[in-house]
Rosetta silent file (secondary structure, phi, psi, omega in degrees, C-alpha in Angstrom):
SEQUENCE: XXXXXXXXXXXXXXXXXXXXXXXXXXXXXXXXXXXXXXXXXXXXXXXXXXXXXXXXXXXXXXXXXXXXXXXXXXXXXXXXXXXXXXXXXXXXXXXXXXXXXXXXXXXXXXXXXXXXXXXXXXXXXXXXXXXXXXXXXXXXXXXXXXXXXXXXXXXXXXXXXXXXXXXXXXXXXXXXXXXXXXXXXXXXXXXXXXXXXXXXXXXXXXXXXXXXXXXXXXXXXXXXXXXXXXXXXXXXXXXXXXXXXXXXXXXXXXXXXXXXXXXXXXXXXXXXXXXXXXXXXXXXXXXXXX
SCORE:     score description
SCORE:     0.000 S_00000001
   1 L     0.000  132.252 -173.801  -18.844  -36.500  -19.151 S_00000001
   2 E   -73.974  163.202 -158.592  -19.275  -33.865  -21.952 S_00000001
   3 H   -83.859  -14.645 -179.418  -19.085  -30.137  -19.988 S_00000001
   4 H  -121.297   51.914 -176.244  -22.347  -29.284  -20.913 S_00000001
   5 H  -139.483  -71.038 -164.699  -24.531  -32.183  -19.375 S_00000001
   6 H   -39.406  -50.914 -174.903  -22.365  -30.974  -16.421 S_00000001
   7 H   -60.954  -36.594  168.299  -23.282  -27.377  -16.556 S_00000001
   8 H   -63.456  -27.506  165.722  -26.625  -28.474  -16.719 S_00000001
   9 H   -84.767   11.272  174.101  -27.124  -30.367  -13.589 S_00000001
  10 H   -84.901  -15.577 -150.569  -25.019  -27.261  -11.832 S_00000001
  11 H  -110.078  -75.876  152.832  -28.241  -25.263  -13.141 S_00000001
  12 H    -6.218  -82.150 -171.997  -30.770  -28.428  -12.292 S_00000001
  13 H   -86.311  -89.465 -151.592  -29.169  -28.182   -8.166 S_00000001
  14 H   -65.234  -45.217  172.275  -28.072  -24.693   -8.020 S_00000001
  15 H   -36.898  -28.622  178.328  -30.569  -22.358   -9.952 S_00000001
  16 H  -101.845   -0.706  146.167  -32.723  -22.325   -7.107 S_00000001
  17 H   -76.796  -24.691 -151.841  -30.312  -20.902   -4.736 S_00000001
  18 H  -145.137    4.766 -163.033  -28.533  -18.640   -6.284 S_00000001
  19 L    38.042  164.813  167.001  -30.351  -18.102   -9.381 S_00000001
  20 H   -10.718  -90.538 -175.933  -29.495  -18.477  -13.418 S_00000001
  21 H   -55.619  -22.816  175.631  -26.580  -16.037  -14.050 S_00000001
  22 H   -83.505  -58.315  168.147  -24.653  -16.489  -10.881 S_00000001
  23 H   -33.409  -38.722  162.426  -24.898  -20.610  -11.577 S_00000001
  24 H   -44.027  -60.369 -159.941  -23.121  -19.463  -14.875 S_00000001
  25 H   -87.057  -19.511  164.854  -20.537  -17.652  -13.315 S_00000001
  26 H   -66.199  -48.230 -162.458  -19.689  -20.384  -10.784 S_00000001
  27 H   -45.559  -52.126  178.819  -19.738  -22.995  -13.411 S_00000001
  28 H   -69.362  -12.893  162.671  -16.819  -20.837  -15.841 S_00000001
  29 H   -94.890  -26.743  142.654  -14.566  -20.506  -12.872 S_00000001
  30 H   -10.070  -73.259 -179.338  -14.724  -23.742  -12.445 S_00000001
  31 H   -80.920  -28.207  166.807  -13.848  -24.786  -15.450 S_00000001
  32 H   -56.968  -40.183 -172.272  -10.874  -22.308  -15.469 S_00000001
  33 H   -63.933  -65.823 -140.560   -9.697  -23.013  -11.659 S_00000001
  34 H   -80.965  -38.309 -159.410   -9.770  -27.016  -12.209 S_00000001
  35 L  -101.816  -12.629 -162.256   -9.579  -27.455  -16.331 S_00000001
  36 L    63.524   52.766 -153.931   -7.687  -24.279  -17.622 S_00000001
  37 L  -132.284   89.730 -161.728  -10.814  -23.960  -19.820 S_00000001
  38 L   -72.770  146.224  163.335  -11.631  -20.375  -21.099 S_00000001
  39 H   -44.159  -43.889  169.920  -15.609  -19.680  -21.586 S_00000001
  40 H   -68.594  -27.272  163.576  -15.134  -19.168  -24.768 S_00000001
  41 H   -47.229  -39.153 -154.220  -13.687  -22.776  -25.288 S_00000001
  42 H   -98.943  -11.117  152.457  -16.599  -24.468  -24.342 S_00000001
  43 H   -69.782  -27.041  172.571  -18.661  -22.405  -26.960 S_00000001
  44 H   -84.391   -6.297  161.621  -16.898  -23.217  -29.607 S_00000001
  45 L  -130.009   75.251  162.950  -16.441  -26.958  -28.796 S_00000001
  46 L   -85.464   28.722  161.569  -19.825  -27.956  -27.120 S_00000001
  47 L  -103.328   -6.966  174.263  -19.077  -31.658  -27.228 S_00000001
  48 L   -19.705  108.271 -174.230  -15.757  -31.054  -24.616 S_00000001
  49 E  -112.687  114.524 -162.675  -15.981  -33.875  -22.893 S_00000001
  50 L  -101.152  179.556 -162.737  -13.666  -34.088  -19.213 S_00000001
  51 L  -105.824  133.648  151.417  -12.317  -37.564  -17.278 S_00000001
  52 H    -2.324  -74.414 -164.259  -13.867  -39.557  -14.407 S_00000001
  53 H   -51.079  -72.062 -177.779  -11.170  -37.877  -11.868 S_00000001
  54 H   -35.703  -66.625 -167.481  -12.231  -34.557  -13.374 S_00000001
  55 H   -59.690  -24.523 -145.016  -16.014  -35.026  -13.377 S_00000001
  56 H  -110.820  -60.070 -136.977  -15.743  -35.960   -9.675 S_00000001
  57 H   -90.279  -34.193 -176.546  -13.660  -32.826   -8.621 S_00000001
  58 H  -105.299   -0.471 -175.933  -16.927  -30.455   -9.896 S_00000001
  59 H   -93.184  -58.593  170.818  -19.385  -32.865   -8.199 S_00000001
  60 H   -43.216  -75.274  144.119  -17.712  -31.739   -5.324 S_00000001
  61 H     7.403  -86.746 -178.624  -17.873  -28.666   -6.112 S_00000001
  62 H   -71.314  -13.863  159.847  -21.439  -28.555   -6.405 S_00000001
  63 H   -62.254  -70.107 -171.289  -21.855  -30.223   -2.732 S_00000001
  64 H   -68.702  -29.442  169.495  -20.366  -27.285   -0.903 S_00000001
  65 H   -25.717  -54.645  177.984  -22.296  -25.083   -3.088 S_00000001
  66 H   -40.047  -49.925 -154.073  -25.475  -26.986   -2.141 S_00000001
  67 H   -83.450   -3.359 -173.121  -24.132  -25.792    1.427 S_00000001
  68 L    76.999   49.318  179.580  -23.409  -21.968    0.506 S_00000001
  69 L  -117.311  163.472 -159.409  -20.092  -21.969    1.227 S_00000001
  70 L   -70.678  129.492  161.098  -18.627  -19.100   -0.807 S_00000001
  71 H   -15.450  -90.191 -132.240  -16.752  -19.716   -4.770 S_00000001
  72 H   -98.162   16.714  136.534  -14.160  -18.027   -3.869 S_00000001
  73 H   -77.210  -13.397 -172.697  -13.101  -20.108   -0.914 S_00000001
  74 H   -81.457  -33.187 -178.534  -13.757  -23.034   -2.712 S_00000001
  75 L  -114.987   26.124  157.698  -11.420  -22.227   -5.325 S_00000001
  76 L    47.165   25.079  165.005   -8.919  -20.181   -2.612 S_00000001
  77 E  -153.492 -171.874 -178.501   -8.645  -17.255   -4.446 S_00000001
  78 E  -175.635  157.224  178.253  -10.610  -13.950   -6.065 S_00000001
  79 E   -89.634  145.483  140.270  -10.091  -10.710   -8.356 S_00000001
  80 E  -135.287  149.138  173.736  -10.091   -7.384   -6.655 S_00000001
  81 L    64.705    3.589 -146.816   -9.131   -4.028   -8.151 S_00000001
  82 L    69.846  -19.380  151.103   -7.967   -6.151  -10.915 S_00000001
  83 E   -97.749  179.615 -111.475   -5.623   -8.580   -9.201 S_00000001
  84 E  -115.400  132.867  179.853   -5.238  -11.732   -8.451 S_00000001
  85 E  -168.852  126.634  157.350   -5.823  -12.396   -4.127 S_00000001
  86 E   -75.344  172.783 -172.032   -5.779  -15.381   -2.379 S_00000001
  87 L   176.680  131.904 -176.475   -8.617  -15.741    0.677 S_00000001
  88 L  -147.838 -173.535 -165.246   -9.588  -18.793    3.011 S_00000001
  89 L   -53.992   -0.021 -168.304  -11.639  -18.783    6.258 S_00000001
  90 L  -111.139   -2.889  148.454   -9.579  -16.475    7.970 S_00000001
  91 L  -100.618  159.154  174.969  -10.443  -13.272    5.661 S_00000001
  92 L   -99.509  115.109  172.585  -13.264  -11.538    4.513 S_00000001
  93 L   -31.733   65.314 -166.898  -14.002  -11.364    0.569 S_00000001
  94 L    28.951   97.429  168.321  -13.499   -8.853   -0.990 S_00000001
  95 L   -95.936  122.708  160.534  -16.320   -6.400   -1.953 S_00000001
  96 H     1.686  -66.913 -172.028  -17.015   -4.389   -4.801 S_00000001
  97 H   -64.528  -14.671  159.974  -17.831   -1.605   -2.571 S_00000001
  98 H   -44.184  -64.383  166.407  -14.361   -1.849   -1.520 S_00000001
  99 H   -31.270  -56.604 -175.614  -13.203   -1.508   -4.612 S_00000001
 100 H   -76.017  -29.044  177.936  -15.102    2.073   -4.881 S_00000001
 101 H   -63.226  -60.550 -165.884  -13.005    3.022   -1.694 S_00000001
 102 H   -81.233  -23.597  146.663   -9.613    2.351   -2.842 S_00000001
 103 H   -16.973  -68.293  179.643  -10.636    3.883   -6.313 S_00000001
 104 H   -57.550  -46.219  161.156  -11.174    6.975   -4.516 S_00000001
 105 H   -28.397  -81.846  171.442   -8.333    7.102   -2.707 S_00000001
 106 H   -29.197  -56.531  161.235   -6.143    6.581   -5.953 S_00000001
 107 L   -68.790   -5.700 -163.567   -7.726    9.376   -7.742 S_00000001
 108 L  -105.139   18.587  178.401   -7.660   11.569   -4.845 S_00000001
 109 L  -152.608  -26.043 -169.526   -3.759   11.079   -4.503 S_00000001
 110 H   -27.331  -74.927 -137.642   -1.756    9.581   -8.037 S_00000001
 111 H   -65.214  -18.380  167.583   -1.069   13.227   -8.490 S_00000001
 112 H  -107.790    0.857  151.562    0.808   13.690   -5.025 S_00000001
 113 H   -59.235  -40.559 -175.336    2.129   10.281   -5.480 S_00000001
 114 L   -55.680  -34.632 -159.946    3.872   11.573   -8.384 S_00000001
 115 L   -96.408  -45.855 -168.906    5.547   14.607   -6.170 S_00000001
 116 L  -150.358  142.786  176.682    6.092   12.946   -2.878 S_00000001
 117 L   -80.330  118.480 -174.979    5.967    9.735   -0.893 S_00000001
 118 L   -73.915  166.817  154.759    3.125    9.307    0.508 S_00000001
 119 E  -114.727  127.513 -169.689    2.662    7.180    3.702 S_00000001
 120 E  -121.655  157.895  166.039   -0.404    5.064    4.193 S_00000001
 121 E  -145.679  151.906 -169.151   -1.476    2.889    6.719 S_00000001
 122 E  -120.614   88.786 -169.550   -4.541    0.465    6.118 S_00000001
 123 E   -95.003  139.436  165.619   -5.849   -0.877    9.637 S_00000001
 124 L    76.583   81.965  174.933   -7.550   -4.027    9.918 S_00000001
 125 L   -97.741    9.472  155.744   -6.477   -5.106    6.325 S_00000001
 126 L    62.596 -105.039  164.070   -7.375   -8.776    6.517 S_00000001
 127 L   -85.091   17.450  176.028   -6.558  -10.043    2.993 S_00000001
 128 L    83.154   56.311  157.321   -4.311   -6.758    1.965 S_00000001
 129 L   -78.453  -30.892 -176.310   -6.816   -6.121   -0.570 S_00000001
 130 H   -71.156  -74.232 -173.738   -7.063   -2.087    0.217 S_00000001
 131 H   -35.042  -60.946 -163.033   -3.072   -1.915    0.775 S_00000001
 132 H   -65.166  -33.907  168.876   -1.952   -3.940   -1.582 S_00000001
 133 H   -49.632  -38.537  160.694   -4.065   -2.317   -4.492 S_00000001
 134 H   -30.876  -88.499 -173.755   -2.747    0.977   -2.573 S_00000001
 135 H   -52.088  -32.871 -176.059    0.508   -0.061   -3.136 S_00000001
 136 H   -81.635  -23.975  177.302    0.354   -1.540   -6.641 S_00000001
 137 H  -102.751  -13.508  176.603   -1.411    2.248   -8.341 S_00000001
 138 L  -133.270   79.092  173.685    0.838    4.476   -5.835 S_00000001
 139 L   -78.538   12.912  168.880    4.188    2.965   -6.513 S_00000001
 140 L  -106.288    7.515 -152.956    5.986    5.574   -4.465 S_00000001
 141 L  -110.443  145.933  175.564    3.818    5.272   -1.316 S_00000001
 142 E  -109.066  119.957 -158.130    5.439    3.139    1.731 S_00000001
 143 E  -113.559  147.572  157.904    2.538    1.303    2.835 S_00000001
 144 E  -158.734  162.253 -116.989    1.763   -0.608    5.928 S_00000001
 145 E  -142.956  137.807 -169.199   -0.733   -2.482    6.885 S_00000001
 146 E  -127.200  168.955  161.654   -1.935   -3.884   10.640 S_00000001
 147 L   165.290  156.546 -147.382   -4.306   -6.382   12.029 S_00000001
 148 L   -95.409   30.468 -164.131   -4.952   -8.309   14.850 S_00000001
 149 L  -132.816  109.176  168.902   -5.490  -11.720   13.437 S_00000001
 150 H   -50.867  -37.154  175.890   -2.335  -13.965   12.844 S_00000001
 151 H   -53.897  -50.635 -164.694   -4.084  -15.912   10.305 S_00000001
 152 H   -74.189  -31.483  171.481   -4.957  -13.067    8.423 S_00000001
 153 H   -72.788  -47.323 -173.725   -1.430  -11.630    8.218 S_00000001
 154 H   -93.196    1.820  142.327   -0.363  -14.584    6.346 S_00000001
 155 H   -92.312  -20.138 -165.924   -2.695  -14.095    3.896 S_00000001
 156 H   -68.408  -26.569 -150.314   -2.279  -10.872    3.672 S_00000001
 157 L   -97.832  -13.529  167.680    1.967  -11.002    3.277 S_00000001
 158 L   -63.424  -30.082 -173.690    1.165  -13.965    0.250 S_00000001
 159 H   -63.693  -35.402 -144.349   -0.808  -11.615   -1.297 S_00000001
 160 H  -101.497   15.464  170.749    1.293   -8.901   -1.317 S_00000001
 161 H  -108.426  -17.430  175.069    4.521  -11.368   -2.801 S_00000001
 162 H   -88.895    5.972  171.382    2.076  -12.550   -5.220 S_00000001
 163 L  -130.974   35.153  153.581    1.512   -9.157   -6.601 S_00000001
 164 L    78.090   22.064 -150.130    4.735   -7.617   -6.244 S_00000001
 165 L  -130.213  127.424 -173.902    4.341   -5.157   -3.752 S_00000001
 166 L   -71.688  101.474 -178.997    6.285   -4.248   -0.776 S_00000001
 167 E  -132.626  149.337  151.099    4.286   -3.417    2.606 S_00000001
 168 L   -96.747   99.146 -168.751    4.969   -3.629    6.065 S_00000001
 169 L   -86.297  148.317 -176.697    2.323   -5.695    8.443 S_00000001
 170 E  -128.070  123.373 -172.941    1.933   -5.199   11.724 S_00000001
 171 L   -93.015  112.694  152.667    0.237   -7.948   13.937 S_00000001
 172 L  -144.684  158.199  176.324   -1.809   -5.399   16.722 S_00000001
 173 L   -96.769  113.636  179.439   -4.859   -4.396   18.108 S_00000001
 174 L   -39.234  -54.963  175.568   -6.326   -0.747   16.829 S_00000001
 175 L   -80.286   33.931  164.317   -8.025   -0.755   20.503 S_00000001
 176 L  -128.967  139.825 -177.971   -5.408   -1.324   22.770 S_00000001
 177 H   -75.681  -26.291  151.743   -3.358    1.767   23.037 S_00000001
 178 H    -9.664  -86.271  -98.232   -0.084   -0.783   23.127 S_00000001
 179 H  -104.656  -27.398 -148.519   -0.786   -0.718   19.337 S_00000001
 180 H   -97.557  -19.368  167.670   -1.588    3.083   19.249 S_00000001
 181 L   -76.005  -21.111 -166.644    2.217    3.640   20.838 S_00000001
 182 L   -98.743  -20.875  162.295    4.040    1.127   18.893 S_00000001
 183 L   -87.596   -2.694 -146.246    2.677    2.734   15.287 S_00000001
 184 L  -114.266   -8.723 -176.512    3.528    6.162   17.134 S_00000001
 185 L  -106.429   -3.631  170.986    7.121    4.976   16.328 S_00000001
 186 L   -79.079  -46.583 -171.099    6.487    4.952   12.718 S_00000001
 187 L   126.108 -129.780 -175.351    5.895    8.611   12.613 S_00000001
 188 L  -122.438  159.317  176.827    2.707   10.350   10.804 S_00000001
 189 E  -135.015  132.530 -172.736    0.893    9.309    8.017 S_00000001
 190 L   -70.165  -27.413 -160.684   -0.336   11.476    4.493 S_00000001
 191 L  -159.955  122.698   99.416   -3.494    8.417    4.387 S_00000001
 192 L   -56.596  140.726 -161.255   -5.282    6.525    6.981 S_00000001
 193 E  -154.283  136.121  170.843   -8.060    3.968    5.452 S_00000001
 194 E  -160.921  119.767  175.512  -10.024    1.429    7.241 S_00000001
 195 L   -92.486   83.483 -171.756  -12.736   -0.998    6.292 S_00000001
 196 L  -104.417 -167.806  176.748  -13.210   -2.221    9.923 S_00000001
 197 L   -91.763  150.355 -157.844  -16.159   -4.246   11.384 S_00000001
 198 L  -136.537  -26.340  157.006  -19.457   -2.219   11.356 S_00000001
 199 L   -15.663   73.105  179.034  -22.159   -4.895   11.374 S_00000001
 200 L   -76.716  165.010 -167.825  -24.303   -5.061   14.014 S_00000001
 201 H   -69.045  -19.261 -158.249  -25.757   -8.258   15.326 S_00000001
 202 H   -98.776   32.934  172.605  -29.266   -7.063   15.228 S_00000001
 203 H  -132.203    8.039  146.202  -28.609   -6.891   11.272 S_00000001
 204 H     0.695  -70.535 -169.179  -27.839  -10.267   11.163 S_00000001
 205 H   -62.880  -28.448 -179.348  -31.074  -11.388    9.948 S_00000001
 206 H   -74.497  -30.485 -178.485  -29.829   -9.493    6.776 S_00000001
 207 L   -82.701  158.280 -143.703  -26.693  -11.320    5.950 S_00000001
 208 L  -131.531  101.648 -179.973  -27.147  -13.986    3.709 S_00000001
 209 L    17.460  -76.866 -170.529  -26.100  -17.748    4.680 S_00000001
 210 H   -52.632  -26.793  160.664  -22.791  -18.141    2.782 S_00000001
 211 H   -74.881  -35.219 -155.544  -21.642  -15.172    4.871 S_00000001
 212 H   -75.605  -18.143  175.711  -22.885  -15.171    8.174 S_00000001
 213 H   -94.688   -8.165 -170.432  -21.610  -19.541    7.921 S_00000001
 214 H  -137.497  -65.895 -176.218  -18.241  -19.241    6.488 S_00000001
 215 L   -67.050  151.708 -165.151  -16.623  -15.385    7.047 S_00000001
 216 L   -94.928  136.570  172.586  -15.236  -14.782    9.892 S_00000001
 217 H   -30.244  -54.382 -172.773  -17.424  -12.624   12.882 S_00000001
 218 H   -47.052  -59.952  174.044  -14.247  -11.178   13.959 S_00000001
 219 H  -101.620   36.844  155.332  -14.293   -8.818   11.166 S_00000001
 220 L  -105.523  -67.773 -178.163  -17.576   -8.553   10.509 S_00000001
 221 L   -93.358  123.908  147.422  -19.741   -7.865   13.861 S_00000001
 222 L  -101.897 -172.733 -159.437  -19.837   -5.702   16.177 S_00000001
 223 L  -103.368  173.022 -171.630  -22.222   -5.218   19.598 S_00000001
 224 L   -79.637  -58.450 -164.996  -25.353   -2.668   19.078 S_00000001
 225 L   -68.863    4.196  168.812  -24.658   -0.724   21.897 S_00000001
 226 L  -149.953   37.554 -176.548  -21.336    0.321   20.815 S_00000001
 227 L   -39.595  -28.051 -169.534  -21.351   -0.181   16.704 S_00000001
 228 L  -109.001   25.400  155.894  -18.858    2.753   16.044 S_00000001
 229 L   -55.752   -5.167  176.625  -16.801    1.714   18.050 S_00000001
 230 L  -103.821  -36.660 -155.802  -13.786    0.914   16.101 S_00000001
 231 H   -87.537  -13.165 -165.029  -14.290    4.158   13.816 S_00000001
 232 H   -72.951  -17.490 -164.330  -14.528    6.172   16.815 S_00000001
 233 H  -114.964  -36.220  175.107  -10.651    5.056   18.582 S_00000001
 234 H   -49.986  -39.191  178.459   -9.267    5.046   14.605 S_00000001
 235 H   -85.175   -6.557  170.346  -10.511    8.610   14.342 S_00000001
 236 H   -98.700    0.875 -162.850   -9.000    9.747   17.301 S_00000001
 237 H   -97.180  -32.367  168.365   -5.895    7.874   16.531 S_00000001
 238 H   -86.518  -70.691  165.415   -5.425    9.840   13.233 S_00000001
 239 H    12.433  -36.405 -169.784   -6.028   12.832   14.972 S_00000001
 240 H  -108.000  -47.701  162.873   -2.962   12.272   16.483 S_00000001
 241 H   -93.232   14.616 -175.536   -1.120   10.469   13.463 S_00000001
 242 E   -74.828  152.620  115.851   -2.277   12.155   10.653 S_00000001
 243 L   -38.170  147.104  159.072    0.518   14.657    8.676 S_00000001
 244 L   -39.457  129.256 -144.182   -1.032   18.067    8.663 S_00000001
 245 L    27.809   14.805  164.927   -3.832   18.009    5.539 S_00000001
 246 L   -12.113  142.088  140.070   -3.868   14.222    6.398 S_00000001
 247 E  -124.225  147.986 -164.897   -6.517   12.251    4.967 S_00000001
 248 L  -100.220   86.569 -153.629   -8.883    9.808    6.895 S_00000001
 249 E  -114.958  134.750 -175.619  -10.844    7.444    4.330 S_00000001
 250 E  -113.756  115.674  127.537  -13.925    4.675    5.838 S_00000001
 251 E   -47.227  161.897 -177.105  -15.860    2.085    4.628 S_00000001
 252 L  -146.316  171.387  171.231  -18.646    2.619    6.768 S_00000001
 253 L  -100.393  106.361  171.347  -21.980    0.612    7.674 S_00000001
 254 L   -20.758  -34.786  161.258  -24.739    2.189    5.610 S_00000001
 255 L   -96.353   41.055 -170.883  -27.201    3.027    8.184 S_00000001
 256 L  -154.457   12.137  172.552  -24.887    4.742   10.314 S_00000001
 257 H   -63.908  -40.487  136.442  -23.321    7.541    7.613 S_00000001
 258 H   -11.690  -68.929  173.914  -24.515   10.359    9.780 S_00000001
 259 H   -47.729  -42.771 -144.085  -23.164    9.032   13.143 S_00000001
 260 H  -100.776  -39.081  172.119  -19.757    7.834   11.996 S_00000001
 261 H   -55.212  -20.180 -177.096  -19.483   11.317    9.957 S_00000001
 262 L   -88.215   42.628 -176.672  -20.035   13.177   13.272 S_00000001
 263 H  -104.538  -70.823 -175.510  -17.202   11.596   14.422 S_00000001
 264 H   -56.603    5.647 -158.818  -15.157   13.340   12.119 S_00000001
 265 H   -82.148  -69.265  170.393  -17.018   16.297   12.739 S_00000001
 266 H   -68.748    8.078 -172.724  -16.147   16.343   16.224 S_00000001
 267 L  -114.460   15.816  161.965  -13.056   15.588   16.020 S_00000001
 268 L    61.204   47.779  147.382  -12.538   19.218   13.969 S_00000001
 269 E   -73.041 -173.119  146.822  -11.565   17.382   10.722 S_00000001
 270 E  -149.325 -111.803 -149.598  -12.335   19.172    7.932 S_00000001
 271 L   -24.264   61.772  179.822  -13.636   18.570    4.179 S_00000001
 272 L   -82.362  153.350 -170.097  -15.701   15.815    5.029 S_00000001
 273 L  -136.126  109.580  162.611  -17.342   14.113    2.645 S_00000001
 274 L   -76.263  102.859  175.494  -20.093   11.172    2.428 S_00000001
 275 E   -82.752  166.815 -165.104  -19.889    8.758   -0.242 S_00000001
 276 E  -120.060  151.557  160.132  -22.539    6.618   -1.843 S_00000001
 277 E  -103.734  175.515 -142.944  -21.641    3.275   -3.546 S_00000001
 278 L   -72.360  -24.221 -172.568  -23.079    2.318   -7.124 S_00000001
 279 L   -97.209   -0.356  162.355  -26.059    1.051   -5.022 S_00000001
 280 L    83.873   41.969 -161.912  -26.712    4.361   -3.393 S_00000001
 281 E  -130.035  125.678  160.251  -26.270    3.328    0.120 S_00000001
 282 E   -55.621  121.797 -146.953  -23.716    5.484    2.265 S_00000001
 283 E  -121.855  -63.082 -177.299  -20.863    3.790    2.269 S_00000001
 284 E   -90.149   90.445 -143.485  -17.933    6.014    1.898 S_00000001
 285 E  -125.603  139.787 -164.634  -16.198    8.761    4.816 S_00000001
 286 L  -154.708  141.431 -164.498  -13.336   10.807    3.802 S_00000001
 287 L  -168.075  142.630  159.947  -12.074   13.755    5.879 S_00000001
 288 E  -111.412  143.160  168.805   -8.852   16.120    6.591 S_00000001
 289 E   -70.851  166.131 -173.692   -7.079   17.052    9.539 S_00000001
 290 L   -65.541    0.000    0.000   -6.944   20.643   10.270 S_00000001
């Protein structure tokens, strides 16, 4: 079948899910993941014509699409930060807005990377995307990286051999004080950072099929009546494990950037600061100990 009869029935069955431009952008990673087939190839040869076997392999494809299950499980990997991360059912994708976290970090430390080793710890780092990106722009910082999902640790430790990077995972749970004694043997840390789950169920209704059916609820959702719960035992946990001018860096859940800063508030950090992500939603919580 020539590739562009193909693309078109991906457009035909998909366009009305997911609209035009995203039906694009599945279709060219497609053809990269399965054919080794650059975008630009198929403009410049739009008779390309692929094999039976081949043709059958994107019809598949285009089934679980049908069903919302997310690209980049289908094709077992994604970019973040600019590399290369593997990701299956047992992690949560990557986000952009991530991506705007560990930015910030990076600028807000290269220059005391340069001076001194920092120490970071990344709790609940699922597929190592915050560490290992950590680790790969602050090549002097000894990074490690916890979470309480076995599964998730063994994506996390492929990741971090497929990009080069040295970390030390810890399989424990941030709420059980076991966990908060057994890191207490590490020492202190210059950067704590946590994307943890901040979701409440009654925003549910908000999450959009391909998530709420394929990533997994463990690190997504948390109950209403106790949403901050996670940043609230993390922030007392640096409190305790922080180095002296420490810093404490959040994703946070957007309707709750007040609340989760007066966590840090009360907990006498001080230059806290609430960030917005490119979509202008609070997002971002960044704070030093005293």
């Amino acid at each position: 079948m020539v590739l562009k009869e193909l693309q078109n029935i991906f457009h035909i069955e998909l366009d009305a899910i997911y609209g035009q431009h995203e039906v694009n952008s599945f279709f060219y990673l497609c053809t990269e993941h399965y054919l080794d087939i650059a975008r630009i190839q198929l403009t410049l040869e739009p008779e390309l014509a692929i094999t039976k076997p081949e043709t059958e392999t994107f019809f598949k494809a285009l089934e679980h699409l049908k069903q919302q299950k997310p690209i980049q499980y289908l094709l077992g990997g994604t970019e973040f930060f600019g590399l290369p991360f593997k990701v299956n059912k047992n992690v949560l994708i990557p986000r952009p807005e991530t991506e705007e976290l560990v930015d910030l970090i990076i600028r807000g430390h290269s220059q005391q990377n340069k001076v001194s080793k920092l120490k970071i710890l990344d709790i609940g780092t699922g597929s190592g995307c915050i560490s290992i990106s950590l680790a790969k722009n602050l090549p002097n910082a000894e990074v490690y990286a916890l979470d309480i999902s076995k599964e998730a640790l063994k994506v996390a430790k492929h990741n971090a051999e497929l990009n080069n990077v040295d970390i030390t995972f810890i399989e424990a749970n941030i709420l059980d004080e076991n966990c908060h004694s057994a890191l207490d043997a590490e020492s202190t840390f210059n950067i704590i950072v946590s994307n943890p789950p901040y979701v409440r169920n009654l925003e549910k209704q908000e999450i959009q099929p391909n998530v709420l059916d394929n990533e997994p609820h463990l690190a997504l959702f948390v109950e209403d009546d106790n949403p901050l719960i996670f940043y609230k035992t993390i922030t007392e946990f640096a409190v305790k494990n922080l180095k002296p001018k420490g810093q404490l860096y959040f994703e946070i859940n957007q309707y709750l950037g007040k609340e989760t800063k007066q966590l840090l508030v009360d907990a006498e950090f001080e230059a806290i600061e609430l960030f917005k992500d490119l979509n202008g939603n609070d997002r971002m919580l960044k704070g030093t100990k005293i």
